[in-house]
Structure formats: C-alpha cells, structure tokens
C-alpha positions in Angstrom: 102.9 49.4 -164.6 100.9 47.5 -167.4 98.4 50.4 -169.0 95.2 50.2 -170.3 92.8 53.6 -172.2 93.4 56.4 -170.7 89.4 56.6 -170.5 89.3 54.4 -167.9 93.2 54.5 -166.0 91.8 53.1 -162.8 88.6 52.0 -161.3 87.5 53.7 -158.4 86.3 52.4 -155.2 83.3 52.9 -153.9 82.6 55.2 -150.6 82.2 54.4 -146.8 80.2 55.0 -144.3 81.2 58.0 -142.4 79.8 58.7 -138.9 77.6 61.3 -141.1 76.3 58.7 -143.0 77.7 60.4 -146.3 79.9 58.8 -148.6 83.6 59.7 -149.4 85.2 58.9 -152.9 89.0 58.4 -152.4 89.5 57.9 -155.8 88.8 61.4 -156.9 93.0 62.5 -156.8 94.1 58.7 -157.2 97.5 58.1 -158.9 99.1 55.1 -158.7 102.9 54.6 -158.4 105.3 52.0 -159.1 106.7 50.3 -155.9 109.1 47.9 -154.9 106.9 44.7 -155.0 107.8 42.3 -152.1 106.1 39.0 -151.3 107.8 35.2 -151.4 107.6 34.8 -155.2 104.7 32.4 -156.5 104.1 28.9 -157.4 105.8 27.3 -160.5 104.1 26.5 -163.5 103.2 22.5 -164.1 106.0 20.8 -165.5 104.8 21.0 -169.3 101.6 21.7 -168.4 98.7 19.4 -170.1 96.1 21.4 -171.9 96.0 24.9 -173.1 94.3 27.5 -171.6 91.3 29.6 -173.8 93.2 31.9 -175.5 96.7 30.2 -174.9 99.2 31.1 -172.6 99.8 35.5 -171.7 102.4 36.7 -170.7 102.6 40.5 -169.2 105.3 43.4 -167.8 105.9 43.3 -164.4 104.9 43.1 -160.9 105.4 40.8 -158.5 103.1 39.1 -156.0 103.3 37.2 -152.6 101.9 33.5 -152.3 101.3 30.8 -150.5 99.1 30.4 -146.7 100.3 31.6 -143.1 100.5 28.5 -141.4 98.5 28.6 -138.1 100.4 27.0 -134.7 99.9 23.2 -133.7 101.8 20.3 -131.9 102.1 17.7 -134.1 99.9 14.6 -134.8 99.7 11.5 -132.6 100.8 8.1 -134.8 97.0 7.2 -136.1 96.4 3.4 -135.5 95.9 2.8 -138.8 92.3 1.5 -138.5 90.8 -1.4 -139.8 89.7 -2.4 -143.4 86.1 -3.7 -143.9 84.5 -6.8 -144.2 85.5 -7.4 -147.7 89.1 -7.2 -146.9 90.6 -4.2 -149.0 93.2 -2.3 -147.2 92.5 1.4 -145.4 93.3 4.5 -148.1 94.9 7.6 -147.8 96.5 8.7 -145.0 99.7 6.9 -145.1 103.0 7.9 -145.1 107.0 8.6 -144.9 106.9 7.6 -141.8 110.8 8.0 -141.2 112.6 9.0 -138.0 109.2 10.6 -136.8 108.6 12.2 -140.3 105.1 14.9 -139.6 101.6 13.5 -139.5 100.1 12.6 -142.5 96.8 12.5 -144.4 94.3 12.3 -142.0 95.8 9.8 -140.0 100.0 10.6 -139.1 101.9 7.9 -139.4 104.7 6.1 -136.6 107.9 6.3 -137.7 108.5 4.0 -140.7 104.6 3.3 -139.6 101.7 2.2 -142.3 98.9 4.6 -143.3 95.8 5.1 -141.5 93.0 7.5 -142.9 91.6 8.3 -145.9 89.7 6.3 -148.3 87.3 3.9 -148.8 88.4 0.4 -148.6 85.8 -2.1 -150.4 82.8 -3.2 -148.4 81.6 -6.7 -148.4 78.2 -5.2 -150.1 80.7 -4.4 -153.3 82.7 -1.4 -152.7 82.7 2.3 -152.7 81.9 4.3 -155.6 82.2 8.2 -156.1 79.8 10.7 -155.2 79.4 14.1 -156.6 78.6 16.5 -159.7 79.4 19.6 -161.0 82.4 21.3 -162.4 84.9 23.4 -160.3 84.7 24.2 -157.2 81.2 25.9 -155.6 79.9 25.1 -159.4 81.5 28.2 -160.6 82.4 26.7 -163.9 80.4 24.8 -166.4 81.2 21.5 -168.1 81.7 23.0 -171.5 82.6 26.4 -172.6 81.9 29.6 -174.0 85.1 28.8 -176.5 86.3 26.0 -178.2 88.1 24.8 -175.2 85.5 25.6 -172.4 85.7 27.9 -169.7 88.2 28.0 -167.9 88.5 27.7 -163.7 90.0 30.9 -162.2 93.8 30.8 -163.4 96.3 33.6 -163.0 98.8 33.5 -165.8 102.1 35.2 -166.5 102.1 38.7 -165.8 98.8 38.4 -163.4 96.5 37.7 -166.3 93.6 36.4 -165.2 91.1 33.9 -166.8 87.9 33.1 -165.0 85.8 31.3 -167.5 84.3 34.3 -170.0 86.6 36.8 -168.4 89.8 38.2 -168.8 92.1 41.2 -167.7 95.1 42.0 -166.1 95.3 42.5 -161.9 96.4 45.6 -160.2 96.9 47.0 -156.7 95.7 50.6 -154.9 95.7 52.3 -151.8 95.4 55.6 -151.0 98.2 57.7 -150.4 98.4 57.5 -146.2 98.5 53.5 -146.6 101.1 51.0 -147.8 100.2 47.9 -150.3 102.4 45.3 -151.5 103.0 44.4 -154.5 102.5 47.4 -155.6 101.9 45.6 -159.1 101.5 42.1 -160.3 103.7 42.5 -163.5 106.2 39.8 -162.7 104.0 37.1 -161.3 104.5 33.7 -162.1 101.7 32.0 -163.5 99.8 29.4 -161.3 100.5 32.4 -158.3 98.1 33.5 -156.1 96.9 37.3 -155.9 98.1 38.3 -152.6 98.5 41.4 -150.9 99.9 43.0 -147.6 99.9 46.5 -145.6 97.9 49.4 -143.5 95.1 51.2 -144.0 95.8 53.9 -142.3 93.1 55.8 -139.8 91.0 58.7 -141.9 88.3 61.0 -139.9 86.3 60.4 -143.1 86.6 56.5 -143.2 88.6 57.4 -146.4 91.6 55.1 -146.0 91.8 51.7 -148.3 93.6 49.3 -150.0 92.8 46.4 -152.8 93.5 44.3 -155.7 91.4 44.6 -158.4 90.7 42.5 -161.7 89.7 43.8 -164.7 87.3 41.4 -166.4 87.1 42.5 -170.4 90.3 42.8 -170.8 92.7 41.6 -173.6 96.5 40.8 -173.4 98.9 42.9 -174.1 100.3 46.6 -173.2 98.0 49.1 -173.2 95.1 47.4 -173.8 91.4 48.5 -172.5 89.8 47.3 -170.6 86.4 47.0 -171.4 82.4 46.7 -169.6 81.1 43.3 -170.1 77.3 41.4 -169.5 76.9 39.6 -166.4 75.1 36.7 -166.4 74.1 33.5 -164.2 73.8 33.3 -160.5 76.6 35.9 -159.0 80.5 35.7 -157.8 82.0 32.5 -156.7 84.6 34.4 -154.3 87.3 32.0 -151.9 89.7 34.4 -150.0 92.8 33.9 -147.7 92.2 36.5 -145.2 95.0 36.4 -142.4 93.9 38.7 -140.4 90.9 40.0 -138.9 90.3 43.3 -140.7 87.3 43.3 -142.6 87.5 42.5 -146.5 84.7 43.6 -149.0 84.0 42.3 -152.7 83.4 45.2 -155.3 82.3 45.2 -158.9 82.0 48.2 -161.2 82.2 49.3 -164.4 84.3 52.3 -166.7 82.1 55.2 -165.0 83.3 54.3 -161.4 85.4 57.1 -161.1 82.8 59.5 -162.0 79.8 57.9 -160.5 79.6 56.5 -156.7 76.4 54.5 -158.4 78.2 52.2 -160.7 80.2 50.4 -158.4 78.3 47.9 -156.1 80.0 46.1 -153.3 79.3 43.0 -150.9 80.6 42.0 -146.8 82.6 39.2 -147.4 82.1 36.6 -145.2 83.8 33.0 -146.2 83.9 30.9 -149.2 81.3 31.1 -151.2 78.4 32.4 -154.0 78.2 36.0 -153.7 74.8 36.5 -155.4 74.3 39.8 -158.0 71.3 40.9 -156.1 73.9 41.3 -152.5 76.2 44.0 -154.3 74.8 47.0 -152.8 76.2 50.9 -153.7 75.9 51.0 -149.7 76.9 47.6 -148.7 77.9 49.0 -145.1 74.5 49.1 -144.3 72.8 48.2 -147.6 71.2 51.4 -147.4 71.9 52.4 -151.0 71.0 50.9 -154.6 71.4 47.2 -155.6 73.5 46.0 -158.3 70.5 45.9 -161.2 72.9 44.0 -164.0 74.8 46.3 -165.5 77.7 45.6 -168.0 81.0 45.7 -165.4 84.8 46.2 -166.1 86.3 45.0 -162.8 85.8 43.2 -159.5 87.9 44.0 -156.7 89.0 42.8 -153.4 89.5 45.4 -150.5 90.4 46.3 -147.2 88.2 49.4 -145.9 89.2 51.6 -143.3 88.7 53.2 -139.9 88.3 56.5 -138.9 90.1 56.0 -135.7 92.6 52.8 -136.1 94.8 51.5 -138.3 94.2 48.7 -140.1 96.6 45.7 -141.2 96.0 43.5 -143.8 97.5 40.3 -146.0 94.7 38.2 -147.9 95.1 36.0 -151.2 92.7 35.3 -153.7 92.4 31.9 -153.9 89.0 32.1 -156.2 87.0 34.5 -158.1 85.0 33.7 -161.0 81.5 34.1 -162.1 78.7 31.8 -161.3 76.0 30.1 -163.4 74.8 31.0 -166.6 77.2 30.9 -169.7 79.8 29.8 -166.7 77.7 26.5 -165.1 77.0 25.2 -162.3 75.3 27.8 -160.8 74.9 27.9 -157.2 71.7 27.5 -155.3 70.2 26.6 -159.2 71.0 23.8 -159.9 72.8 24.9 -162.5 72.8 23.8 -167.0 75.8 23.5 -168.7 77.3 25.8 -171.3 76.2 26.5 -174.9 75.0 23.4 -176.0 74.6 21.8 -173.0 71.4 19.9 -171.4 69.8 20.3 -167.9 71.2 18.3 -165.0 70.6 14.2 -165.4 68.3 14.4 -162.4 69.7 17.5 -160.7 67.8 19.1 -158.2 68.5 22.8 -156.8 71.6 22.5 -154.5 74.3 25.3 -153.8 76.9 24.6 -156.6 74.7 23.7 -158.8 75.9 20.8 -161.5 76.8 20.4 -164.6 75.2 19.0 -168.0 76.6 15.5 -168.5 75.6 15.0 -172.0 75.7 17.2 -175.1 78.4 19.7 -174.1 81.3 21.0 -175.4 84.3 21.7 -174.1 87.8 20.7 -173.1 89.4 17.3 -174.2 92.0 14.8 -173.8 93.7 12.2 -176.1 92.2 8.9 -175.5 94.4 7.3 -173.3 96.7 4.8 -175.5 98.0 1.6 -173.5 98.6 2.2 -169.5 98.0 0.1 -166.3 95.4 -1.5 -165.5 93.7 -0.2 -162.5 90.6 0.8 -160.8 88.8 3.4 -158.5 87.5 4.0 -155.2 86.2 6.9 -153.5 86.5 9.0 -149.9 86.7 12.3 -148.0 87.5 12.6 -144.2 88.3 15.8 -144.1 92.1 15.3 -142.7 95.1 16.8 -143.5 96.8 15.1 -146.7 100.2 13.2 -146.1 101.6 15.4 -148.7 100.8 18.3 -146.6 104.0 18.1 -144.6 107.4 19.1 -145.9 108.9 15.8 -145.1 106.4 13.7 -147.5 106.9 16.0 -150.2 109.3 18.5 -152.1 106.2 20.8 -153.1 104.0 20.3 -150.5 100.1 20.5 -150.9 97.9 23.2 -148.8 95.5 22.8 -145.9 92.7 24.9 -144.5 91.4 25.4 -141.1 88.0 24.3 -139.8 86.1 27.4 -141.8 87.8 25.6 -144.9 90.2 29.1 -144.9 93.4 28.4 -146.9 96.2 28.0 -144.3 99.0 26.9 -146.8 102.1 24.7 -145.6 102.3 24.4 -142.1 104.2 21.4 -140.3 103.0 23.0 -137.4 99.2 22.3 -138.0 98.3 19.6 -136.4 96.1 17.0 -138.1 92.3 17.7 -137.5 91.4 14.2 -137.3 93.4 14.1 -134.8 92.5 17.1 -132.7 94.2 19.8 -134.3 93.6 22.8 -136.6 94.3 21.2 -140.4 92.0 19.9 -142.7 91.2 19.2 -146.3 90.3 22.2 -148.5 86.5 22.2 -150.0 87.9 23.3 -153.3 89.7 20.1 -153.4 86.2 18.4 -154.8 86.4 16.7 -158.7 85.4 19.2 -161.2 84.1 18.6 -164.9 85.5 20.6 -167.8 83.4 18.8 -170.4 81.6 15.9 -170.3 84.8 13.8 -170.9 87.2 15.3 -169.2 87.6 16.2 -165.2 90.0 17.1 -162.8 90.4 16.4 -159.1 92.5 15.0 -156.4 93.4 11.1 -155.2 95.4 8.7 -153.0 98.0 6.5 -154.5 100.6 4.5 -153.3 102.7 4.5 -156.6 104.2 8.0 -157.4 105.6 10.6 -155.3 103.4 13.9 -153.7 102.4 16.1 -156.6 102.2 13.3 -159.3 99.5 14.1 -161.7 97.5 11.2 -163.9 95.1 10.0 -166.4 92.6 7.7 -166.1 90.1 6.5 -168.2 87.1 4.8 -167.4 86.1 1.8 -169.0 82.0 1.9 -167.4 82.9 -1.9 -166.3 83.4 -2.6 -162.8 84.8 -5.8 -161.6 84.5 -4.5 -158.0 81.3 -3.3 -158.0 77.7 -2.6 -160.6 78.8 -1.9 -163.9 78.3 1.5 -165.9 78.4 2.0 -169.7 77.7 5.2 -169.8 81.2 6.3 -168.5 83.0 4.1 -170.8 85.9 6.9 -172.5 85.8 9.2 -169.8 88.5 10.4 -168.5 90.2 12.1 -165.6 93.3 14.0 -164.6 94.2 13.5 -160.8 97.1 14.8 -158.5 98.4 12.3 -155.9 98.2 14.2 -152.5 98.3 11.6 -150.5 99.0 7.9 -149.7 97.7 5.1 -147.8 97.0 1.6 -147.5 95.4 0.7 -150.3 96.7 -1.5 -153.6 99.2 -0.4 -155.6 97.1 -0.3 -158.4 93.9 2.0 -156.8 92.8 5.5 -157.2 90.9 6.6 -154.1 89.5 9.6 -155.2 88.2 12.9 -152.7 84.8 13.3 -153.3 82.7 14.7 -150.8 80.3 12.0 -149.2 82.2 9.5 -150.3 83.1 7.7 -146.6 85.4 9.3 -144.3 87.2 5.3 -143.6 89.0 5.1 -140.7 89.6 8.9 -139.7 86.5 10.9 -139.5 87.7 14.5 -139.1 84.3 15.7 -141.1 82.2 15.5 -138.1 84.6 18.1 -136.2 84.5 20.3 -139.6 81.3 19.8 -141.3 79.3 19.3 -137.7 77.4 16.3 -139.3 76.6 13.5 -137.3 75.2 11.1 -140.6 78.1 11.1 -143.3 76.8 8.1 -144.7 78.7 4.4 -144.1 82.1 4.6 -143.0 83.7 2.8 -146.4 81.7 3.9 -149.2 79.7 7.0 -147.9 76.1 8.0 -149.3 76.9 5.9 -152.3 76.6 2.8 -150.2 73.4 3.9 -148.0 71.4 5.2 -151.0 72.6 2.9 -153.6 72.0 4.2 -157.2 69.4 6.7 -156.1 70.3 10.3 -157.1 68.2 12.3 -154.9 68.5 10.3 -151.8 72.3 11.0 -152.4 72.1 14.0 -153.2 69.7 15.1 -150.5 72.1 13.7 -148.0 75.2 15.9 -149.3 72.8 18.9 -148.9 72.2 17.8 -144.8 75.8 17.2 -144.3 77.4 19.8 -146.5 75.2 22.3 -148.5 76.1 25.1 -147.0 79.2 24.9 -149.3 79.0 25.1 -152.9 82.4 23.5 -153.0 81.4 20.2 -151.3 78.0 20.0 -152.8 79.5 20.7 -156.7 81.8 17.3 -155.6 78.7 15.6 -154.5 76.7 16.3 -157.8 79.6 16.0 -159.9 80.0 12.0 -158.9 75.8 12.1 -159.2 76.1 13.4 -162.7 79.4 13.5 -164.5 80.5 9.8 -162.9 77.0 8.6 -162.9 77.3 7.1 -159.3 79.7 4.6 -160.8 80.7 2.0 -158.6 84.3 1.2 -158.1 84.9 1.7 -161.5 87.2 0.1 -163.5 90.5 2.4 -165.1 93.7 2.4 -167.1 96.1 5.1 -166.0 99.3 6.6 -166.8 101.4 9.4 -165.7 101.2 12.6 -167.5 101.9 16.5 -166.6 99.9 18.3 -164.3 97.8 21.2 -165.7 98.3 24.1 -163.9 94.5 24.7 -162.8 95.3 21.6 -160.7 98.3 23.1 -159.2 96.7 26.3 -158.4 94.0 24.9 -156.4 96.7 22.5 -154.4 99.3 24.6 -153.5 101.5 21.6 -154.6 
C-alpha cells in the first residue's frame, strides 16, 4: 500500500444518520489491509501519447483497479435509411459503417450489411453550411483554457500507479471499507494509466448505519512513496463530479481535510445525484438531512466517493469515476458563472452565465502544440444527434469507444445496446463535447471517413472558409480530434460533436435531451442564429443547460471557435493524448 505521514494515515469518513439521529464515526479503529485486487485491468495508455502532462508522467507501487461500463441489455439496431443530404448537396455524416455480414448498428444510424452510413453530422446547407457551436474547456467547464502551470491545468487524468491530476490537484487514490464489508481493489497501486477508478462489493447491514465503503483521492499530494499528503485552498465554483454507478445503492461525494479523523466537522459531504457541478455551499457535515454545518472553505486534503450503509440490509455496490475535478476559479469554466480563464486570462468574449461556464479565448496561457507543418488539405463541419457512435460496437473497432444511457450514465461497450436513435438504450456521452486547453489548442471528438475507430488528429485552422463566412481570428488554432465514427461525408471532412450543432438525419436528442427546438436539422443553432452569440447561446441553455457538459460544448464553439463557419483545415495523423482516451473509452 502506497504511504503517506503518519499524521494523517487515512482520512475518515464522515457519520450517518442513525434512527437516533446521532452520528457514528467508523473510522475511529480503521486499519486498512492489503487485498487481492481484482477487476478487468484498465485502459492502455495512447500510443506515444502527444503532450505531457503538468508535472510529467508518475508512476506508483501497486494496486490494481477494475474499468470499463456494464453494458445494459438491447436487441440490436434496425439498418437506418441513411437519410437525405440537404439542399446544397453534401453527403449525410457520421453514422456509417462496417456494414459486413450484419456487422452491429452504428453511429446513430446502424448500417445494412455492407450498407452506407446514415446519422450524424451536418451535411452543408444551401444557405452555406454548418459551423460549430460551443465554448468552454473540458467537460461541465471544469477546466480552464490555460493553467495554473506552465502547461495549463490539466482535465481529470489518472496516471500510473492511480495518481491523479485534476487541474491544481494531485494525490494518490485509495480504497476503505469497514471491517464487516468487502471492497475491491483493495488498492490502486498497479493501475494503468488512462484507467478508471472503479470499485465493487457489500456494505454490510450495521444497527448503527455504521457500514461503508469508498475510494478516496487525496488532492495535495506529491508523487512518490511516502509522501504527505497535504490540506489545500479551494477555490472557484465547487466539484465537477461524473460517476458510473451500476447499481442502485446510494453514492455520496465527501471532502475533508487532515483533522477528519479527529473531528466529525471537517469532513463535508453531498447526495450524489448525476453528472454534474457539485457546488461548495451543498457539502454539508449532515448531508443525510443537511441538518448539520455547511462546508465554509476550508483548506481540504481529500475528496471521496462512497457507498453508505443500512442498518438493516446489505448493500452492493460497483461505481467508476469517470470525472472529478474542481470547478471555476484558478480551474475555469466555472459552472453556473460563466466562468474566466486562468491566470492571465480575460473574461468570456460575450459570455453570459450558463452551467459550464466558458473559457477566456484571448490572453491565456496554457498548453501548446507544434504548428502543424505540411498535411492535407481539408475542412470542418459540425453535429451532435445524440446516437450511438459506429465505433461503439466491437465489430467497427478493435478498442471500441463507450456509450451512455439516456441520463448520460457511462454504460461502456455493449453490442447489446441498442442504438437510441433508433429506439434503444445507447447514446452519446455529454463529456464527449470539444474542450479548450489554451486558447490554441483543444481537444474533442469527430467523424471521418479516412482512418480506422480510435484514430486521433491535428488540425489547424486557417480562419478562411471556402464553405461558408470567413474567420481570421482562428487562423493557427488548432485541434486534436479522435475518429469515433464514420459516415457519409467527404473523405476529406471533419464533422466535429458539438452540442447544438444539428442532429442531420438521426435525431436521437429529442428522446435524450426532451427538446423539441434543436435548431435546423444540418447546421443546428449556428444556422438559425447566425453569428449572434447570445441567441446561440441562449438556445443551448433551453435545449441542454441543465448539463454543464453540453453547455461547456456549446460556449466553447461560441468562444474558443468563434462561431466559425465550416472552417477551412489542414490535418494529419498524430498520437492520441491520453486525456482523450480517458474520456472515450476507446
């Protein structure tokens, strides 16, 4: 087991609710003990990798952890018909497929056998085409454009030996139960960097509501054996926190600092109840029934994810972390804000308040890439209909990409899972939106027809557009994108998700979202509004602002793209970072 100061061996969870009312500390004999950690390994690093992460890479001692989504049941996709393209005659995006001897549905759409694509993108409309819609970096704004160190913050990554980096945090994970209940891993020494944080077991029944299980994160924490770990400032808006909860048993969000074990008032938790900003002010030392004191900004040394338990039943569990990471502040895009960028960093280029928040896009620091040298030539497009990506199914691709079910809850790779564009439980994951990590440089996810499932690439805008309005100020930015799906579209076009950006021919985000304007079908907002921020932005927040994650993808075309329209691009293959990997699955 990795150690840290003696001062501070383990942090302590906070009570329950008894049927007295009183609290119970379980922590108060607490020893933890090495176990045989179980789970089915984790994913594998990006091939190379592209850019360093803050600090470089870390490695650790031990432990093991289990990844990846329970698959939920379904019966297959029907063959999609493949749609129609608009007026102006560009072909249908994204969906398409390896359609071979009744190969699985794809992308929003499924494909016949040997069939052409039929969902996704944005073909061009007569009027001139689709452009991108969004703005903000990572996913629910959590992280800024810019950083806190010469490389920007970085988006929640777990490295080698279950370091964690979540923009100005860092520490090693663990696991706890108490003694009546099982966890597993029972460490997360040996996991694999890019892996998720997962764990599985019982909470056993205690008369006193005493029974629990977790993993927790330390967040001032250096690399290394036996490092401390230490209390840290909060700042900006509150937690950005995405879990993969399996089952039904309840899962709470904790934060606390070095005197947890010895003081039932420095640990503050929160109900969690889906994807999305946990604000400081919710952590409560009660948060049961909120009857006790709420979190009032102290410095903190950990954040944990736990499953409580009964006083009459026993409790199974298996959750992943998909996402925690701070929000707002020296982070960005802070939720519900409408978040600054980091040090350095100016106010949003017409940003209102929306959850997510956006980034800066001029004057920050931050993460860079080379200036692409030579390439294709190429441009861009935009959509999001909420299906299943082709590269979903195990017959498209060797490393499949996740889905998530209608609550946008991580379901991993399941053949089984129907399409939900077509009826059935799969869609695309919210955390797929663009993210900025400087105001050059952003990552996100895209169609394309020429490289296999998993294929990551630069592109660099030139700010012309020979498809659409022109716009300078975009000229040297650039992009890394993973392919994650196909469809019929040109051989040399990047349709890129971003939320509001048409749902072409398969609209699976009125069954998700529960929006009934999404904006024209090829082209989205973009194309209704026109180059008029707010009356974008404004219709993101109708159709999807009650997620952070959709509404960062919105702002971030609003400001980091600056509504470009069909942008022209040069492009070439390169490795995929990790971060990118880590929110795909793939």
């Amino acid at each position: 087991m990795r150690l840290r100061s003696s001062s501070v061996l383990l942090p302590v969870l906070f009570g329950f609710s008894c049927s007295n009312g009183n609290e119970f500390d379980p922590w108060s004999s607490y020893q933890a003990e090495d176990v045989a950690a179980s789970g089915s390994g984790g994913l594998a690093s990006g091939s190379g990798g592209l850019l360093p992460q803050t600090g470089g890479s870390l490695s650790g001692t031990g432990g093991s952890t289990s990844t990846g989504g329970v698959g939920v049941g379904g019966v297959g996709g029907l063959p999609a018909s493949g749609g129609s393209p608009s007026s102006g005659g560009e072909s249908l995006t994204s969906g398409g497929t390896l359609g071979t001897g009744g190969a699985p549905p794809i992308s929003g759409g499924s494909s016949n056998p040997g069939g052409t694509p039929s969902t996704g993108g944005t073909p061009l409309p007569s009027d001139g085409g689709t452009s991108s819609t969004g703005g903000t970096p990572s996913t629910g704004g959590t992280q800024g454009a810019g950083g806190t160190t010469s490389e920007g913050p970085v988006k929640y990554t777990v490295e080698e030996g279950g370091f964690v980096l979540a923009c100005n945090w860092t520490g090693y994970a663990w696991a706890g139960a108490d003694t009546a209940s099982t966890i597993s891993p029972s460490n997360f020494d040996n996991v694999a960097a890019g892996a998720k944080l997962c764990a599985s077991g019982t909470v056993q029944a205690k008369d006193d509501w005493g029974g629990y299980a977790m993993i927790g994160i330390n967040v001032g924490q250096a690399a290394g054996d036996d490092t401390e770990a230490l209390d840290v400032a909060t700042d900006g808006d509150g937690l950005y926190v995405d879990l993969d909860n399996r089952t039904s048993t309840e899962l709470r969000v904790q934060i606390q600092t070095s005197q947890a074990d010895n003081d039932e008032n420095a640990r503050w938790c929160a109900v969690y109840s889906g994807p999305g900003l946990i604000r400081w002010s919710d952590f409560n030392t009660k948060c049961w029934d909120n009857s006790g004191s709420a979190y009032a900004g102290q410095d903190i040394n950990a954040v944990l994810v736990m499953a409580p338990g009964h006083n009459t039943e026993a409790r199974s569990f298996d959750f992943c972390i998909n996402r925690l990471e701070p929000s707002g502040g020296v982070c960005g895009g802070s939720a519900g804000t409408g978040g600054t960028g980091n040090t350095g960093g100016t106010g949003n280029t017409g940003g209102t308040g929306n959850t997510g928040g956006t980034p800066s896009t001029g004057g920050q620091s931050g993460r860079t890439l080379p200036d692409l040298q030579g390439g294709q030539n190429g441009f861009a497009t935009r959509y999001w209909d909420c299906c299943k990506p082709s590269c979903g199914w195990t017959a498209n691709a060797s490393n499949p990409v996740d889905s998530c079910d209608i609550n946008d809850n991580n379901i991993g790779v399941n053949d089984g899972a129907r399409n939900g564009c077509e009826g059935g439980t799969a869609f695309t994951c919210h955390s797929w939106a663009p993210w900025a990590l400087s105001d050059k440089l952003s990552y996100g996810f895209a169609a394309f027809n020429g490289a296999n499932c998993g294929s990551c690439y630069q592109i660099r805008f030139s700010g012309s557009s020979s498809r659409g309005t022109p716009t300078p100020g975009i000229d040297g930015k650039q992009m890394v994108v993973q392919v994650t799906n196909i469809g019929g579209i040109e051989g040399n076009q990047f349709d890129i998700l971003i939320p509001g950006g048409g749902v072409g021919a398969m609209n699976g985000c009125a069954t998700q979202w529960g929006a009934s304007d999404l904006g024209a079908q090829y082209g989205g907002f973009r194309s209704v509004c026109g180059a008029d921020a707010n009356c974008i932005r404004g219709k993101c927040q109708n159709a999807f602002g009650n997620s952070p994650e959709l509404m960062a993808g919105c702002d971030w075309y609003i400001d980091w793209l600056q509504m470009a329209d069909n942008p022209d691009i040069r492009y070439a293959p390169i490795d995929c970072p990790q971060e990118l990997r880590a929110v795909s699955g793939g």
